[in-house]
C-alpha atoms as a printed R data frame, in Angstrom:
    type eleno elety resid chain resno       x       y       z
1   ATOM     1    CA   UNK     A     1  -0.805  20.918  -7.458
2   ATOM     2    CA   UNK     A     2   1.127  18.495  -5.819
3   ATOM     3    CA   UNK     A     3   1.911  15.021  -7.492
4   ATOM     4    CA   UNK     A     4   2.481  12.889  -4.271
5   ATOM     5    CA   UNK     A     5   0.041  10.048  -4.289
6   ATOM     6    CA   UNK     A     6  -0.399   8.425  -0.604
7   ATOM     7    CA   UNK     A     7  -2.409   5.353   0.677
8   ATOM     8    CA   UNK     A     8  -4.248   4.323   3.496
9   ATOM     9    CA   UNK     A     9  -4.112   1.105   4.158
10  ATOM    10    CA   UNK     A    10  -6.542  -0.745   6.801
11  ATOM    11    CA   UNK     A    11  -6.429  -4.341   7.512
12  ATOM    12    CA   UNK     A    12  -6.586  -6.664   9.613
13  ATOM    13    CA   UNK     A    13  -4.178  -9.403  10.188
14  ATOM    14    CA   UNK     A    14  -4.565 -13.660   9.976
15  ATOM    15    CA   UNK     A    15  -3.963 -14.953  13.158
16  ATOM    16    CA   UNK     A    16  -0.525 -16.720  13.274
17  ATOM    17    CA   UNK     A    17   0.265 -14.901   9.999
18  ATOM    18    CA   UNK     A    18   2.006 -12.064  11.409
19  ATOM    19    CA   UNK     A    19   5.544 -13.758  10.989
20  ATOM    20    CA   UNK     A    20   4.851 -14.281   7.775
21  ATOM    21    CA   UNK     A    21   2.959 -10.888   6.716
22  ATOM    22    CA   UNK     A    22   6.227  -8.825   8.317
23  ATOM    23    CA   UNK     A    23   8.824 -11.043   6.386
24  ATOM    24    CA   UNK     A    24   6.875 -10.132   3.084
25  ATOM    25    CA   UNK     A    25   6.756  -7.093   3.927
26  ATOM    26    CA   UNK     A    26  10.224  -6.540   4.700
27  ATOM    27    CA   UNK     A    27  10.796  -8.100   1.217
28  ATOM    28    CA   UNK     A    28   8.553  -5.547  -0.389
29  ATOM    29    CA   UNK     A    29  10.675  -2.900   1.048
30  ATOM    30    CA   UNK     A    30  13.607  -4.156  -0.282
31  ATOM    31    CA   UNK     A    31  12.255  -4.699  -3.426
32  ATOM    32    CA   UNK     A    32  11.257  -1.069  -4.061
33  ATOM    33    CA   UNK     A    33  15.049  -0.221  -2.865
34  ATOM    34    CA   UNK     A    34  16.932  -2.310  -4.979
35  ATOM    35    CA   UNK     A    35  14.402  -1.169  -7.862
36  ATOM    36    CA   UNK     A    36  14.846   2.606  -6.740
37  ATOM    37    CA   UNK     A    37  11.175   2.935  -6.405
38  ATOM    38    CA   UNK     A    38  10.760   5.813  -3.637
39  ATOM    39    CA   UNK     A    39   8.315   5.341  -1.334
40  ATOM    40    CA   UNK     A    40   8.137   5.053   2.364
41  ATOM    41    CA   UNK     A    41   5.833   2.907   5.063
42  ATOM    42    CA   UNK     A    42   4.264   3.210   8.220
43  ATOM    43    CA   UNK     A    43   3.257   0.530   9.901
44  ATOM    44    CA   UNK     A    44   0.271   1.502  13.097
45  ATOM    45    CA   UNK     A    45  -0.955  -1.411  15.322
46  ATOM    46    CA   UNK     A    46  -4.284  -0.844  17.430
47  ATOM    47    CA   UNK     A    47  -3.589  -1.808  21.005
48  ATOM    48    CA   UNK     A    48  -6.852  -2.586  21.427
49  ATOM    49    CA   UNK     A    49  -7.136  -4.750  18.955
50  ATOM    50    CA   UNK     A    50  -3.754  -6.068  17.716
51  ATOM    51    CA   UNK     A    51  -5.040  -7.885  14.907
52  ATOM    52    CA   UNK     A    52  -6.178  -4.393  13.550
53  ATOM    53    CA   UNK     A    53  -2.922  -2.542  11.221
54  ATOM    54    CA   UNK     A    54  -3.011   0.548   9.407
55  ATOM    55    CA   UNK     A    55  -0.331   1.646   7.134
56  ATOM    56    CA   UNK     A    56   0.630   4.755   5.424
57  ATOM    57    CA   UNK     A    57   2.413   4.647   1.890
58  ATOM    58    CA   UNK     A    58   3.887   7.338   0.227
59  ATOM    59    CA   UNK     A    59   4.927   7.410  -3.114
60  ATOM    60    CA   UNK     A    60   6.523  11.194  -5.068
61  ATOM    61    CA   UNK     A    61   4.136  10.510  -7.242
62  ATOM    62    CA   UNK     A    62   1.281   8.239  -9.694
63  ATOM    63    CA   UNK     A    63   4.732   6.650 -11.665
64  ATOM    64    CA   UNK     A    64   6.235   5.563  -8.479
65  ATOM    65    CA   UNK     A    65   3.118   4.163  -7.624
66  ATOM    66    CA   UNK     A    66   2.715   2.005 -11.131
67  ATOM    67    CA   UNK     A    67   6.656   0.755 -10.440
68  ATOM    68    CA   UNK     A    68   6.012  -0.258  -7.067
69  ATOM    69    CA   UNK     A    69   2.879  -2.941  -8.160
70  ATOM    70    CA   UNK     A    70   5.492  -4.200 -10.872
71  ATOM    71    CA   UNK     A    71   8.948  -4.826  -8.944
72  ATOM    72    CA   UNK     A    72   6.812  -6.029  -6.002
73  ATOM    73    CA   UNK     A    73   3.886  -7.522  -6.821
74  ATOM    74    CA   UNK     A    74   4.596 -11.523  -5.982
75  ATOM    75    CA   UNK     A    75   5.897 -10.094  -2.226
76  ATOM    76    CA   UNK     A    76   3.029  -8.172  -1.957
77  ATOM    77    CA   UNK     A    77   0.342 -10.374  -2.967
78  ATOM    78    CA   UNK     A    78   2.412 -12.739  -0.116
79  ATOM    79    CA   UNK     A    79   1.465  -9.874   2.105
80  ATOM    80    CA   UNK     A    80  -1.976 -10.225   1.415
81  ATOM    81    CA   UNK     A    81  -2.232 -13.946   1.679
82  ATOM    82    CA   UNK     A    82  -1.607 -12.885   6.047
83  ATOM    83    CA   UNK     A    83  -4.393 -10.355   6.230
84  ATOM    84    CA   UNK     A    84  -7.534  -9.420   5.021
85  ATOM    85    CA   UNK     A    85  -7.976  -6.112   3.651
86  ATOM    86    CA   UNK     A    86 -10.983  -3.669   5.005
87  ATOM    87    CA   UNK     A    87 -10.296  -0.340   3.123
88  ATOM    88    CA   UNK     A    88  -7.399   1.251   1.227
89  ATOM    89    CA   UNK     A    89  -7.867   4.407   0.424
90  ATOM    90    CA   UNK     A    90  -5.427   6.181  -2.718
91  ATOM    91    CA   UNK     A    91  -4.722   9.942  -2.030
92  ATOM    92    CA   UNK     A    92  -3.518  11.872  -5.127
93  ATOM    93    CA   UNK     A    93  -4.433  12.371  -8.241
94  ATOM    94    CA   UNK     A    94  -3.938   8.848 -10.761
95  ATOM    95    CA   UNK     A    95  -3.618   8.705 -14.967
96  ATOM    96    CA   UNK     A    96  -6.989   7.114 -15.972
97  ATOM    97    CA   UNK     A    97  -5.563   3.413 -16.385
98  ATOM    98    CA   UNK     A    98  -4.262   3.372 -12.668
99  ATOM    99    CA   UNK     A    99  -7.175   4.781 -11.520
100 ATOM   100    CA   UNK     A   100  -9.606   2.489 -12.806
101 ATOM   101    CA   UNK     A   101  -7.368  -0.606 -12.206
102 ATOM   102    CA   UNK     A   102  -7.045  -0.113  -8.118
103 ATOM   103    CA   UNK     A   103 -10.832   1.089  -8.612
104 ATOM   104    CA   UNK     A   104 -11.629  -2.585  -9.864
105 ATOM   105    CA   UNK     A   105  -8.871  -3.682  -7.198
106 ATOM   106    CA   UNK     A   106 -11.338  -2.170  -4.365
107 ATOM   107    CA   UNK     A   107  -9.238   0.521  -3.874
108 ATOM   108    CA   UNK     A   108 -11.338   4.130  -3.127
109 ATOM   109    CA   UNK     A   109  -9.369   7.137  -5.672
110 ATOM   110    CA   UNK     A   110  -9.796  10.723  -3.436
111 ATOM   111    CA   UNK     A   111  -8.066  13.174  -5.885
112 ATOM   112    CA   UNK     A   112  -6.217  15.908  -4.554
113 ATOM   113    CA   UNK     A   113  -8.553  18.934  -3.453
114 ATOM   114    CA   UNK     A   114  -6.622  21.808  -2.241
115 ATOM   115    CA   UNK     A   115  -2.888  23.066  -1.321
C-alpha cells in the first residue's frame, strides 16, 4: 500500500487578494524547504472563472503531512485569510489523530483503495 497522502484543494480567491494569497504562498513553500518537509504544489486557475484555483499537494507520506501544518501554519492560515475555501479533499491513508483533526477542519479523508 502506498503511504503518499495527496490533497485537493478547491477555492476560490478574495478579490484584490491575489497579491497577497501568492506571496503567502510562496512563503509556505519556502517554509517546508528550509524545514525539509517534502512536498510539492500545483497551482490550476479556471479561465473561465479566474477567481476559481485548484491545487494539488503532495506529501511522501501522513508525517510529512503533520510537519507541514507545524513549520507553516502562520503562512498558511495568511493564505487563507485571501480565499475562501469550497472543498479539500485528503487522499491517503491518515493515523487517527490527523484524521479526525482535518475531519473537524472540513477537510473530506478518502483512504487509499487500490494499487
Amino acid at each position: 500500500m502506498s503511504s503518499a497522502v495527496q490533497l485537493f484543494i478547491e477555492l476560490d480567491l478574495i478579490e484584490e487578494k491575489e497579491a497577497e494569497f501568492e506571496a503567502a504562498f510562496r512563503e509556505v513553500v519556502d517554509l517546508a524547504e528550509k524545514n525539509q518537509v517534502r512536498l510539492s504544489y500545483d497551482f490550476y486557475r479556471d479561465p473561465s472563472a479566474p477567481t476559481k484555483i485548484y491545487a494539488i499537494e503532495k506529501h511522501e507520506d501522513a508525517d510529512s503531512l503533520a510537519r507541514h501544518f507545524q513549520v507553516a501554519m502562520p503562512a498558511l492560515q495568511k493564505a487563507w485569510a485571501c480565499a475562501r475555501p469550497v472543498r479539500t479533499l485528503i487522499l491517503g491513508d491518515l493515523p487517527g489523530h490527523l484524521k479526525t483533526m482535518m475531519e473537524q477542519n472540513g477537510c473530506i479523508v478518502v483512504p487509499t483503495w487500490l494499487e
